[in-house]
N, C-alpha and C positions, 0 to 999 in steps of 0.2 A: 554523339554527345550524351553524357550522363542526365537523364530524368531528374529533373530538381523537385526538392522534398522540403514546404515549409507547415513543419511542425509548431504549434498556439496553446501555448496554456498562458492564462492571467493572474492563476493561483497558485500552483505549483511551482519549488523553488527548481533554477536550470537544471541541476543536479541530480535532477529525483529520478528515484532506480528504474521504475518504470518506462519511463516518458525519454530519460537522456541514454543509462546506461543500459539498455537494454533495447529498447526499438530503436532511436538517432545511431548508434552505434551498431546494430546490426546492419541498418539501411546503409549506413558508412560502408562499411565492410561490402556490402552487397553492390556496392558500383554506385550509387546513387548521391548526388547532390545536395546535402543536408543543412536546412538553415534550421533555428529554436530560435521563437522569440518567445523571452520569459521576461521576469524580473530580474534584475541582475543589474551588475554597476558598470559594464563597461562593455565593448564588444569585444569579442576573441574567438576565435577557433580553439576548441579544445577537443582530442582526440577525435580529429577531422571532423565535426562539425562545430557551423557558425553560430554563434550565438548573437543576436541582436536583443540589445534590452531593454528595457520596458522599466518604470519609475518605478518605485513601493510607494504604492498609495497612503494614505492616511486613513481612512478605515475602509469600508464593505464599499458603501456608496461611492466614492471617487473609485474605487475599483473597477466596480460595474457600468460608470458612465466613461470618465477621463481615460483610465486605463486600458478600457476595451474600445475605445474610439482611436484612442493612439496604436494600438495593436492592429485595429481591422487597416488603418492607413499602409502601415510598414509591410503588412502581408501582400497588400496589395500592390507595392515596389516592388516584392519580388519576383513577382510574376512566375510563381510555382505552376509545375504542371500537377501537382497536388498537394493538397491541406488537409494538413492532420490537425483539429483539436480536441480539448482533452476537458474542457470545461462544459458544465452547462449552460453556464451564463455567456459562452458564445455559440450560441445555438445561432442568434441571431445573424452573427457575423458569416458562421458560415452556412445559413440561406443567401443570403447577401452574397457573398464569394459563388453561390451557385446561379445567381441571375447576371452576373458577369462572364457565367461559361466556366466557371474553375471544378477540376475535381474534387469532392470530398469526403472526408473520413472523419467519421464522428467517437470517438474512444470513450466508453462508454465505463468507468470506475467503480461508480456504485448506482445502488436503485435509488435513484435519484427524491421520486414521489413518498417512500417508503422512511428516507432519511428527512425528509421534511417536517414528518411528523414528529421527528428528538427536537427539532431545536428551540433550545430553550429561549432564543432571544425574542422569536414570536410568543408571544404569552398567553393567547388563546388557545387551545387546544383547537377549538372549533373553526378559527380562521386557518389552524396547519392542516386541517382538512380542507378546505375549501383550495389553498394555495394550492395543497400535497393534489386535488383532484384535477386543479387548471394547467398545473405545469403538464401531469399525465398526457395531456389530452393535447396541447401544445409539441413535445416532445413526440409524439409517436405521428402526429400530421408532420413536425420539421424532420422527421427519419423517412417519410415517405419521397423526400426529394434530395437526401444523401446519396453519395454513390456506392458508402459501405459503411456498415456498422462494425465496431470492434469491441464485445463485450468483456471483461473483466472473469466473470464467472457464468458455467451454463446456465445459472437461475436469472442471470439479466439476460441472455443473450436473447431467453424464450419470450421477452418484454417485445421482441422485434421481429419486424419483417426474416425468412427463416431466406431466402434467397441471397438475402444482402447482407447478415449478418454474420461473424464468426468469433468464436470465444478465444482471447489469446491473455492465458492464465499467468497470473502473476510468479513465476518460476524462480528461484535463484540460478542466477549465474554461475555456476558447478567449476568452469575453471576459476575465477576469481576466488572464490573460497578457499579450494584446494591449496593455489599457492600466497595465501595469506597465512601468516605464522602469528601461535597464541604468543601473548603475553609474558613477559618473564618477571613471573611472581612467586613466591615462597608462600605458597598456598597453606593456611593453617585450618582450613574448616572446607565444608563443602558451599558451594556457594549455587544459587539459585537465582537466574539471569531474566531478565527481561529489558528487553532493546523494541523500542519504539515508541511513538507517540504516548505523550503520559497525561492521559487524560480523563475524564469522570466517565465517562462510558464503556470505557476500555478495563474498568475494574481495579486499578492502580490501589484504589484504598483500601480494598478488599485483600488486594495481596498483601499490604503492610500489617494491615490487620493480621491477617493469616500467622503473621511471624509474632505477635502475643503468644501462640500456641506452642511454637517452636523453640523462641529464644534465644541463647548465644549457640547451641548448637551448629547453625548454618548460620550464612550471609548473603543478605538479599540484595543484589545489583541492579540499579538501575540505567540506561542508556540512551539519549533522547530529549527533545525537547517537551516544557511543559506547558499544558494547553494556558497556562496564567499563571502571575504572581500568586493571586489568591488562593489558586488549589492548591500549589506546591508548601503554603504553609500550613493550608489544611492535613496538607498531609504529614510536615515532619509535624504537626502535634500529636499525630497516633504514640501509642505506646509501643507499635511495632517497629518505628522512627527508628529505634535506637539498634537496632540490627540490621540496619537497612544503610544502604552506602551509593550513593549518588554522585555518577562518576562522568556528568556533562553530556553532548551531545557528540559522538562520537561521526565524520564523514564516512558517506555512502563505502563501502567495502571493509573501513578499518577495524567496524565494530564484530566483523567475525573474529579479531584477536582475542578480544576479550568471551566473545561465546564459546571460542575453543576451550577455552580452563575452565568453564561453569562445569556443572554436574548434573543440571536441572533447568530445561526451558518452562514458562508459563505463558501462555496467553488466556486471559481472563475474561475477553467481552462479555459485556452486561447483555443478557438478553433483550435488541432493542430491535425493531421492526427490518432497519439494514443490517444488521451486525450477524441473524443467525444462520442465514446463508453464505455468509462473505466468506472470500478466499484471501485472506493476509500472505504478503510474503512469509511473516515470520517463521509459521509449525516450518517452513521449507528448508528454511536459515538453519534454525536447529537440530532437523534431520538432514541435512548435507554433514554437520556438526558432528553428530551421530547423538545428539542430546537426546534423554529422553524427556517426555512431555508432560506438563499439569492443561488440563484444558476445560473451556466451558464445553459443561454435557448439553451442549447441543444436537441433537438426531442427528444432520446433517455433516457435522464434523466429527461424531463417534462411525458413520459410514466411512468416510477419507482417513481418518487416523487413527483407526482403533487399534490397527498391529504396532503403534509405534507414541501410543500416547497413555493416562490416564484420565479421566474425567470427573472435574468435579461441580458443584454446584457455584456458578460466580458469585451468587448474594451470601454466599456462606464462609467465611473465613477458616472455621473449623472444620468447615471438609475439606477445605483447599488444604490448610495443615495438614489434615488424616492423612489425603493424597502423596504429599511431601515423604511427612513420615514412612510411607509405606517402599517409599522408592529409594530411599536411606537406608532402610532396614532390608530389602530385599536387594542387594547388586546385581546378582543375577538378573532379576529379570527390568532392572533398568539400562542392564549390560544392554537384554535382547530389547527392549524398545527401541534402543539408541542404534542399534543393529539392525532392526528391523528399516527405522527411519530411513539411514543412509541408504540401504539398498532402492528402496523404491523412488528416493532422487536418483539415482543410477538410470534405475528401468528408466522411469516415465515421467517425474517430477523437478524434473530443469530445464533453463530456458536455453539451452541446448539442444533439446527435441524438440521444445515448442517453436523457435525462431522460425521455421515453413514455414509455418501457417502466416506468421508477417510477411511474409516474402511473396507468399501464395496470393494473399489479399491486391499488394500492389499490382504485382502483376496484371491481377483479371479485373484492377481499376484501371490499370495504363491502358488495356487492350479493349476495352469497350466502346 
């Protein structure tokens, strides 16, 4: 009888690359028993695992109480012989699922303590330190009684016990790409893509900006949801609005259509305490792509992508332009970025090579 597998997020939508298309579906494929309980309107099976769903709350708070109290019941029906979540606000839940005897797996996103410090909805500085030093220390005591840790990137993984934890990198999916077809457009300009979360930390306005520099030469795409009303009109007030073209929120796989005809990826993040060591799907996306790349000069991301990217300053609009310009003006060696890119998804950067290491984890949980 197949090992059943009930995977918990209370934030994350069913769909999300990581969490559905990529572990649920590996684990599918691997023999395994696969429940998701997320948010979502209805229950189904889709591409053999079950989905069981959970309300959308009404804001943070009913999240973290109602939602996560109805979540730890329904896990608890299913009587998995292991639980994977993917939040930190069920930390709790599964301590809890651990004094019942359950195995589990805590999937660890981002540096949690480190991101506490951006949010703006706390308004003390001094209190995100204090919360950012409580959770730390809460967090690394509720990891000492996991059965496995699963980090996002080496710079979280090192936050954790080195026995029990293992880094499983946010990869694209190399055949999904592949047989995904671009778009069929009558391309009149070059265009300059970016697909993902459109948000103020992410440098969104900085890229709009950038295009004052540029002008109707290129066309600047965007793809994804935006973090509010209010930014989004923040942002079509820029002046770089008007070459800029916003083209909705495109589902998990489809928006490699539209990155196959760009000419140019960006990812922009603002230099913010979680953001300059992160590993984004995206630079992955747009070197599978064979795109070549604008990026924040961050140290850590000119080590990973210096044969396959450029670098520029995020607070600076007119270096991101300069950047732009240079990769317009030079094909050649946007050719070999873009070249450069793909080959190293090839080698070592899909989650086609990564998927073991999933496989490896369960395993040496089942078997303990």
């Amino acid at each position: 009888m197949a090992a059943k597998v009930c995977i918990l997020t209370s934030i994350h939508p069913p769909f999300d690359g990581r969490i559905f298309h990529k572990e649920a579906k590996t684990l599918v494929k691997a023999g395994y028993d696969v429940v998701l309980i997320a948010q979502h309107n209805k229950e189904e099976v889709v591409g053999g695992v079950r989905i069981v769903p959970l309300p959308k709350p009404k804001n943070r708070f009913e999240r973290m109480t109602g939602v996560v109290w109805r979540l730890f019941r329904l896990a608890l029906k299913e009587k998995a012989d292991v639980y994977h979540f993917h939040d930190p606000e069920l930390i709790p839940v599964g301590l809890v699922l651990r004094l019942f005897g359950k195995k589990v797996i805590y999937d660890v996103h981002e540096d949690v303590p480190k991101q506490i410090l951006t949010k703006d909805w706390i308004r003390s500085y001094i209190v995100r330190k204090i919360i950012s030093f409580i959770f730390k220390g809460f967090e690394n005591l509720s990891c000492s009684f996991f059965n496995a840790i699963i980090a996002a990137t080496p710079d979280i993984a090192k936050k954790f016990p080195s026995q029990k934890t293992m880094t499983l990198r946010n990869f694209s999916i190399l055949e999904l790409i592949d047989k995904t077809k671009p778009i069929n457009i009558n391309k009149q300009k070059p265009i300059i893509i970016y697909a993902g979360g459109l948000t103020k930390i992410r440098g969104i306005k900085q890229i709009i900006q950038a295009m004052e520099f540029i002008g109707e030469k290129v066309e600047l795409w965007f793809l994804g949801k935006w973090e509010s009303e209010e930014f989004k009109k923040e942002c079509e007030s820029l002046k770089g609005w008007r070459y800029t073209k916003y083209l909705g929120y495109a589902p998990y796989g489809k928006h490699y259509s539209f990155i196959k005809v760009a000419n140019i990826g960006v990812i922009n993040f603002l230099p913010l305490p979680n953001q300059q060591k992160a590993m984004p799907n995206k630079p992955f996306e747009y070197m599978a792509c064979s795109l070549p790349m604008i990026m924040s000069n961050f140290p850590y991301w000119q080590k990973i992508f210096g044969e396959c990217a450029l670098f520029a300053n995020p607070y600076d609009p007119k270096d991101i332009a300069e950047k732009i310009f240079y990769l317009l003006d030079n094909l050649d060696k946007a050719k070999k970025l873009g070249n450069n890119g793909r080959r190293l998804v090839e080698e070592k950067y899909s989650w086609e090579a990564e998927q073991r290491r999933l496989l490896d984890i369960y395993e040496r949980v089942l078997n303990k």
